[in-house]
C-alpha positions as CSV (number, residue, x, y, z in Angstrom):
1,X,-48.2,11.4,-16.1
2,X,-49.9,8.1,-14.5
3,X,-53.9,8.5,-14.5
4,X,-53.8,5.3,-12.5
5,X,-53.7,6.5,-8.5
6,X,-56.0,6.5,-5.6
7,X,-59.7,6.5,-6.5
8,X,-60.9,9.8,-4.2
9,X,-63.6,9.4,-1.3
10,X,-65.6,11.8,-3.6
11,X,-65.0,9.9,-6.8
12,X,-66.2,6.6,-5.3
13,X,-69.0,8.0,-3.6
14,X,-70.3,9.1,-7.1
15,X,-69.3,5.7,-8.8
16,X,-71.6,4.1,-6.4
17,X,-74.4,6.5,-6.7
18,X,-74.4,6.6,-10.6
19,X,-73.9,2.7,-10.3
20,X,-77.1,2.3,-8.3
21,X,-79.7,5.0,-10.1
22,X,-78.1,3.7,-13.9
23,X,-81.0,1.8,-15.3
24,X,-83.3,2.2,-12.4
25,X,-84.1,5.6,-12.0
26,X,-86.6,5.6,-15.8
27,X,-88.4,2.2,-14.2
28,X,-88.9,2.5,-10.6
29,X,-91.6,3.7,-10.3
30,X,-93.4,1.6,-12.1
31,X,-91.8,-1.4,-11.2
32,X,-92.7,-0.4,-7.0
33,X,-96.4,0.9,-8.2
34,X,-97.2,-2.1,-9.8
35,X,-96.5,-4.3,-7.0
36,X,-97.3,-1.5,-3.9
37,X,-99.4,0.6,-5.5
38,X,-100.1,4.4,-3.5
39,X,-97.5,2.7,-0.9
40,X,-95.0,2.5,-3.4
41,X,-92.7,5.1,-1.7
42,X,-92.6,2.6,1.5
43,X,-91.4,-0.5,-0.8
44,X,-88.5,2.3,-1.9
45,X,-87.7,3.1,1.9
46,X,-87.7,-0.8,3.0
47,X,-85.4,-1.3,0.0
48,X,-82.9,1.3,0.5
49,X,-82.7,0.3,4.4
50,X,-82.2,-3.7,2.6
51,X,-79.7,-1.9,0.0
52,X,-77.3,-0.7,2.9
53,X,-77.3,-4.0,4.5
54,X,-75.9,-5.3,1.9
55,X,-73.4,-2.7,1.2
56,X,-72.4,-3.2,4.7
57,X,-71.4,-6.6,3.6
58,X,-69.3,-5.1,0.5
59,X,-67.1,-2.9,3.0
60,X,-66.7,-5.5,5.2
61,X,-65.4,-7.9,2.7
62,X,-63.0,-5.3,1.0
63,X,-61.6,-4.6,4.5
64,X,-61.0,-8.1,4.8
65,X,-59.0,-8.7,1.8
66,X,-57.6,-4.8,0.6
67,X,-55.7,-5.4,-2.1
68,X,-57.9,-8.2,-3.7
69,X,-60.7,-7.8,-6.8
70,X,-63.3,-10.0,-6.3
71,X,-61.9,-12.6,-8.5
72,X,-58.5,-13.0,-6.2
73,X,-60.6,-13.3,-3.3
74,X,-62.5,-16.3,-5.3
75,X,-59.6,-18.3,-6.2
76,X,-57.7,-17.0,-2.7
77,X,-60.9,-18.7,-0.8
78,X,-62.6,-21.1,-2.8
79,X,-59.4,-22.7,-4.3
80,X,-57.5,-22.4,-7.2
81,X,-59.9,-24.6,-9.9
82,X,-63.4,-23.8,-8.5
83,X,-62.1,-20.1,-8.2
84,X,-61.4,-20.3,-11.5
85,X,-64.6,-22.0,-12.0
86,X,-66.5,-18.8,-10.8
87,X,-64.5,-16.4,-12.8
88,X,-65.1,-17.9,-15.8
89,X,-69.1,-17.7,-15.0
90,X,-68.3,-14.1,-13.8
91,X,-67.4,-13.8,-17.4
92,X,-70.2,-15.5,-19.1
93,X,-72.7,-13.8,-16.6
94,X,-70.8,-10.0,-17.2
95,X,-70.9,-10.3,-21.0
96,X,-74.9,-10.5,-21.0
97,X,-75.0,-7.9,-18.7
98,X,-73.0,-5.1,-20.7
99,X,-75.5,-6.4,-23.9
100,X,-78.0,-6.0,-21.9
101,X,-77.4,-2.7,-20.5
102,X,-76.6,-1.5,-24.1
103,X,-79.8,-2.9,-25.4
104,X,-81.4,-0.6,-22.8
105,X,-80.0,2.2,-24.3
106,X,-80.6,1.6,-27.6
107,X,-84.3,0.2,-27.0
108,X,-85.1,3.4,-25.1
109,X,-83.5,6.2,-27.3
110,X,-85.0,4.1,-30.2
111,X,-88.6,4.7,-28.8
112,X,-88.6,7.5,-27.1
113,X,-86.6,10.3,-28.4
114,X,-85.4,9.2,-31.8
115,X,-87.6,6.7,-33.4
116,X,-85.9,6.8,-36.9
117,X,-82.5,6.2,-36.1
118,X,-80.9,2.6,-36.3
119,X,-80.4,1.1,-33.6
120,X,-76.9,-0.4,-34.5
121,X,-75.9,2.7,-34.7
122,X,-76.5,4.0,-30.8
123,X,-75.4,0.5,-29.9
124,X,-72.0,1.0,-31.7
125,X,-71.8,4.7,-30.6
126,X,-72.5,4.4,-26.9
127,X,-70.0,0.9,-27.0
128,X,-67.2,3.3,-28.6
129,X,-67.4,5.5,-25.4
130,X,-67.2,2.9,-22.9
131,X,-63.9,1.3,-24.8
132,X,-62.8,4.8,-24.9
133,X,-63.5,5.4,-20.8
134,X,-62.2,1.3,-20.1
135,X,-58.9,2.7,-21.3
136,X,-58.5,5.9,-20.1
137,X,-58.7,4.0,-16.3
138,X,-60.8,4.5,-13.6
139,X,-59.2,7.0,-12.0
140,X,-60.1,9.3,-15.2
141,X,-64.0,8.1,-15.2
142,X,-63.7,8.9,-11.9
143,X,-63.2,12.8,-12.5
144,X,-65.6,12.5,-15.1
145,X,-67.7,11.4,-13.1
146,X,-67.2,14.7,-10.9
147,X,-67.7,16.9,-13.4
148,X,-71.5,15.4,-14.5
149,X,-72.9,14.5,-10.8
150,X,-73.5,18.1,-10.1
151,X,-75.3,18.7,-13.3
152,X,-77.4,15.3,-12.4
153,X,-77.9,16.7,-8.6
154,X,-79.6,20.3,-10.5
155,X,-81.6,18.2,-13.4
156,X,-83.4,16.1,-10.6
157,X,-84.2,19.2,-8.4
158,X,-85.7,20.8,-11.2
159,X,-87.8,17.6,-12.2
160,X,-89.1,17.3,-8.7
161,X,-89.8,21.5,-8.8
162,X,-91.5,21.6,-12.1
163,X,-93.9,18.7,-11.6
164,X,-94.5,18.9,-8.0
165,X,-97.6,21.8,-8.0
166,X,-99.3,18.7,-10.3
167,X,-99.1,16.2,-7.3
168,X,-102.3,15.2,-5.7
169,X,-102.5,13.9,-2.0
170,X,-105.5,11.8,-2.9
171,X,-103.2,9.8,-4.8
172,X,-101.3,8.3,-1.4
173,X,-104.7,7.2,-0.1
174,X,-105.3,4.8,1.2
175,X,-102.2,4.6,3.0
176,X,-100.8,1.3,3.9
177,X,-103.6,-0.5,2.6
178,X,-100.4,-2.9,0.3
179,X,-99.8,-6.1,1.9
180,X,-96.3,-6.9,3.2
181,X,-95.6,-9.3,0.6
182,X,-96.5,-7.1,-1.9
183,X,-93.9,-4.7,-0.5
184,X,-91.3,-7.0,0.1
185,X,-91.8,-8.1,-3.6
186,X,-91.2,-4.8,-4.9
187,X,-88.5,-4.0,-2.6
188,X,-86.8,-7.1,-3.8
189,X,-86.7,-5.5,-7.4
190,X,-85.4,-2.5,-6.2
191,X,-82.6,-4.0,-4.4
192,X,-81.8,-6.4,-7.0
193,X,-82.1,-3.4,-10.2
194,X,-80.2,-0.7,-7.6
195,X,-78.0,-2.1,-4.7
196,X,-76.5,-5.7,-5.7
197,X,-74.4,-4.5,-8.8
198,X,-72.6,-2.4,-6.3
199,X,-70.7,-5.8,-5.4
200,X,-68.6,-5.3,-8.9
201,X,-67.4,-2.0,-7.6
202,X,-64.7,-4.4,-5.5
203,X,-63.1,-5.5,-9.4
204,X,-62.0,-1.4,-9.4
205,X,-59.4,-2.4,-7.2
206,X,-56.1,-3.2,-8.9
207,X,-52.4,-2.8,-8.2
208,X,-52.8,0.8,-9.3
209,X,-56.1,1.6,-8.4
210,X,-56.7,1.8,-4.9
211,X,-60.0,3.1,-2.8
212,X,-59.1,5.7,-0.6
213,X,-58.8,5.2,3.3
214,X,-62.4,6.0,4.4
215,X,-64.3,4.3,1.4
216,X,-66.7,2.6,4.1
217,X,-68.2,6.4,3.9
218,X,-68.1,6.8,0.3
219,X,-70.2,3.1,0.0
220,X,-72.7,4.5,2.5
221,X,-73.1,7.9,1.1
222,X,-73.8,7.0,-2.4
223,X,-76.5,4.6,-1.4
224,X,-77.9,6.7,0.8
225,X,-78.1,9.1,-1.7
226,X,-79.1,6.9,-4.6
227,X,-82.1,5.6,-2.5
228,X,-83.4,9.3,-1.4
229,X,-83.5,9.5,-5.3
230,X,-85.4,6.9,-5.8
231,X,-87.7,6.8,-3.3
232,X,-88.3,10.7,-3.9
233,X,-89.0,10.1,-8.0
234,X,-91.1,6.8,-6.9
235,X,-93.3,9.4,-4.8
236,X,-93.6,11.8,-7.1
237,X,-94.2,10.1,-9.7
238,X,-97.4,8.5,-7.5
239,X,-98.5,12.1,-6.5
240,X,-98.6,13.3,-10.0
241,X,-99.6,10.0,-12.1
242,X,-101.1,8.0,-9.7
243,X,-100.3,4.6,-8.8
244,X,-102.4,3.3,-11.9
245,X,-100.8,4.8,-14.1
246,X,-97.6,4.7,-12.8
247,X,-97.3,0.8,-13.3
248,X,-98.6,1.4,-16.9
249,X,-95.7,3.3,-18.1
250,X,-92.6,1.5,-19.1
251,X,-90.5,4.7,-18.4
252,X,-92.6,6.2,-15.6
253,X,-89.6,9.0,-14.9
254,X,-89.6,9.9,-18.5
255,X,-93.6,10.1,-19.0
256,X,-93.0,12.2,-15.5
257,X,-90.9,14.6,-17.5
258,X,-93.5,15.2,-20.3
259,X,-95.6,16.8,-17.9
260,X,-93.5,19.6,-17.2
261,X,-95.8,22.9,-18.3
262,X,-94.3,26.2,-16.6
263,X,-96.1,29.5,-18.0
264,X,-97.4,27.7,-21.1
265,X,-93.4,27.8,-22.7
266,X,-91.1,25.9,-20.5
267,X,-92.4,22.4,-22.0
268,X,-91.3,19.2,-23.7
269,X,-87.7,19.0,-21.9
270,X,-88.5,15.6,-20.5
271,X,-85.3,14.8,-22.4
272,X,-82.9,16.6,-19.8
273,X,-84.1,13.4,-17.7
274,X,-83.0,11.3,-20.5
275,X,-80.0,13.2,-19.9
276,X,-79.8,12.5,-16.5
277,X,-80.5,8.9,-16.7
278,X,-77.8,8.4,-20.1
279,X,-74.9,9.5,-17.8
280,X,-76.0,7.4,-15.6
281,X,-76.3,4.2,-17.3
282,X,-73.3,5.1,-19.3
283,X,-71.1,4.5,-16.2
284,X,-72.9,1.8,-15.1
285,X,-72.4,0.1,-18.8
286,X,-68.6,1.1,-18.5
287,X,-68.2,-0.7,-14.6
288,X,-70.0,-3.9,-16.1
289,X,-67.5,-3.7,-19.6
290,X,-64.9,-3.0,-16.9
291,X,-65.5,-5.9,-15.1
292,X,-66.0,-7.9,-18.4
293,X,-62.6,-7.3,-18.8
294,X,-61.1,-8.0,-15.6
295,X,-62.6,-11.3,-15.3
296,X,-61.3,-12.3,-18.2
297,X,-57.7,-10.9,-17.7
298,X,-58.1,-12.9,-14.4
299,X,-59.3,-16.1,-15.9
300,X,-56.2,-16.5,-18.7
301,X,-53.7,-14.3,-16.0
302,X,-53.5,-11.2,-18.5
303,X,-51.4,-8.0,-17.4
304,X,-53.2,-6.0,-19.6
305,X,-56.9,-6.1,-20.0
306,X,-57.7,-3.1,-21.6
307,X,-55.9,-4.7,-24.9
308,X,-59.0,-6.8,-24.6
309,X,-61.2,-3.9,-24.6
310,X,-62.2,-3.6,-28.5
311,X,-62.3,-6.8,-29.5
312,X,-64.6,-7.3,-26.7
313,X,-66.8,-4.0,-27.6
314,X,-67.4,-5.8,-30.8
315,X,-68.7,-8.9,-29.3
316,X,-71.1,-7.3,-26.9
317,X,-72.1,-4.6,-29.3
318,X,-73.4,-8.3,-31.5
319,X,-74.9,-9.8,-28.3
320,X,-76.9,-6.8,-27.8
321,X,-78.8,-7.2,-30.8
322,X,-79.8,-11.1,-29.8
323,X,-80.2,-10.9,-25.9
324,X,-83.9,-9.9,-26.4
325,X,-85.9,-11.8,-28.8
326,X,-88.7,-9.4,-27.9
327,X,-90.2,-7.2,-25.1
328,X,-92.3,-10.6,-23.6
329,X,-88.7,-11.8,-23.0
330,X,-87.7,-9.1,-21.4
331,X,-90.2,-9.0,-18.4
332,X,-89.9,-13.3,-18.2
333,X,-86.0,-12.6,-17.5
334,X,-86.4,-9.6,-15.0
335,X,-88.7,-11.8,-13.1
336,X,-87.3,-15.3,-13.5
337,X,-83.8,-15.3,-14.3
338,X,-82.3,-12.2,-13.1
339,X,-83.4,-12.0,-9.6
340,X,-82.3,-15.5,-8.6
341,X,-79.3,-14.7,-10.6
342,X,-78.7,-11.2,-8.6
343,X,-79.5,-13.0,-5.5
344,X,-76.5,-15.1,-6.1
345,X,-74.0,-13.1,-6.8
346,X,-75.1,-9.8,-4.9
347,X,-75.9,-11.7,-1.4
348,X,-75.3,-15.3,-1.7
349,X,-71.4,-15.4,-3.0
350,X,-70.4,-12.1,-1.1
351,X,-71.7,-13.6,2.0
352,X,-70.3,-17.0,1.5
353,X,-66.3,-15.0,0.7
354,X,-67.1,-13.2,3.9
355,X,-68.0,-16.4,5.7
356,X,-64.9,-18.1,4.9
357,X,-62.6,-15.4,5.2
358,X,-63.9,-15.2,8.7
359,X,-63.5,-18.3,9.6
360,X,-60.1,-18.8,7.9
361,X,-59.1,-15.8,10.2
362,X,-60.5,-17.3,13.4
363,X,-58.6,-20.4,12.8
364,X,-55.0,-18.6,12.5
365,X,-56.1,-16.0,15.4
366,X,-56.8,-19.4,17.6
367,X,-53.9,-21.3,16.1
């Protein structure tokens, strides 16, 4: 049997929305609190309607060059060496990432839930899986992916349920008092975090793996979605905690969880939101080790890159223990070097393919 087919409308719609809450849902709120304070939730609304502008772009791209991964469409459109050129930082740039994400993981479960545990171990643990997922093929982590959204759908309800007789109106007052800059800043974050990783869904595509016929709806829907989640936990999480103390916690959703008290016995299950947000980021570890891959196979013109997968694993599973010197670092490249770094690849190289691509085709249309 060949697990390699058609990527469902369903599938992808999850793929995106698991790709866009992975390591955001934990820190959004405090990341849009700490810029927008009690508006916080209106920072999350102008990023989500910023989020589907740029997934607009994404769908128009892949229906201008079907059959393509990102890296054809660079060497298709820039030219053979300075396509090449981009790959090979598509590479560079992909490795950190998958360290990064890991380093997340490992950081988080480290701190938060189990303190004594190495954190080699949950490094080389959670980097067995996605090896493991790379070669079973999308189509597989796609119908994975079925199976847990439903279960992340009911954990989030429940959140919001439980901890929602704690909210306090007070909290959202005074309304609109943040300054535009402040919520553009913070919507900025939130697009950069949620929205412009979506762009390395377009590496899925390969000459087995195809998106289905209406994936315009599937892109839409699963930002849509994503961003109801987000700006829904960002207001919560204001009601409940307050702006203040919102921006204070690292993992707002988490410290969110812990205050979960139904009937003096339902209590301390703030980990079925670590839950949650572990799925999550575990897909969107396996699409950045995917793409890892890919770039690489397209770089040295491999057939098979999932022969790369292990020794690979290895190498990021080592870069995960150096990408963060310490915590200071962390918040200097968040700020400094990933945004402008999103900004060019999530908005600034998409929009340059599309621009040529049009072009290209007005030329041969006027002839």
């Amino acid at each position: 049997m060949n697990n390699e087919s058609t990527l469902t409308a369903r599938q992808l719609m999850i793929f995106i929305f698991l790709i866009s809450v992975g390591t955001t849902i934990l820190v959004v709120p405090s990341i849009l609190a700490a810029e927008a304070k009690q508006d916080a939730w209106m920072a999350g609304a102008a990023a989500v309607g910023s989020g589907l502008l740029f997934i607009w772009m994404y769908v128009k791209l892949v229906q201008m060059f079907p059959d393509m991964t990102l890296f054809d469409m660079n060497e298709r459109l820039l030219g053979k060496w300075l396509g090449k050129a981009v790959n090979l930082l598509y590479s560079f740039i992909m490795f950190i990432l998958s360290a990064q994400v890991l380093f997340y993981i490992g950081t988080f479960m480290t701190t938060q839930i189990m303190p004594t545990t190495p954190i080699q171990s949950i490094h080389i643990l959670m980097i067995t899986f996605v090896v493991i997922g790379v070669k079973l093929g999308v189509v597989i982590l796609g119908r994975t992916a079925e199976i847990f959204f439903p279960w992340i759908i009911l954990l989030f309800v429940l959140l919001v349920i439980f901890v929602a007789p704690q909210s306090t109106m007070k909290n959202l007052l005074p309304m609109g008092e943040a300054s535009f800059i402040s919520i553009a800043r913070s919507a900025l974050f939130m697009v950069v975090f949620s929205y412009f990783p979506i762009v390395f869904t377009i590496c899925l595509i390969s000459k087995e793996t195809k998106f289905p016929a209406k994936f315009s709806k599937s892109f839409f829907y699963g930002g849509i979605t994503s961003g109801i989640v987000m700006i829904t936990i960002t207001l919560v999480s204001v009601l409940v905690m307050g702006a203040d103390q919102s921006s204070r916690h690292v993992y707002a959703t988490y410290s969110l969880a812990k205050k979960i008290s139904v009937g003096n016995f339902l209590q301390r299950i703030e980990v079925t939101v670590a839950f949650l947000w572990f799925i999550s980021i575990y897909f969107k570890l396996t699409l950045y080790f995917h793409v890892t891959l890919k770039s690489i196979a397209s770089l040295f013109q491999l057939q098979n890159y999932k022969a790369l997968a292990t020794p690979a694993g290895l190498i990021v599973t080592v870069l995960s223990l150096m990408v963060y010197p310490n915590v200071a670092y962390i918040h200097e490249w968040d700020e400094f070097t990933w945004v402008p770094l999103a900004v060019t690849f999530g908005c600034l190289h998409p929009a340059l393919l599309l621009a040529i691509g049009c072009l290209r085709r007005k030329k041969v249309k006027n002839g």
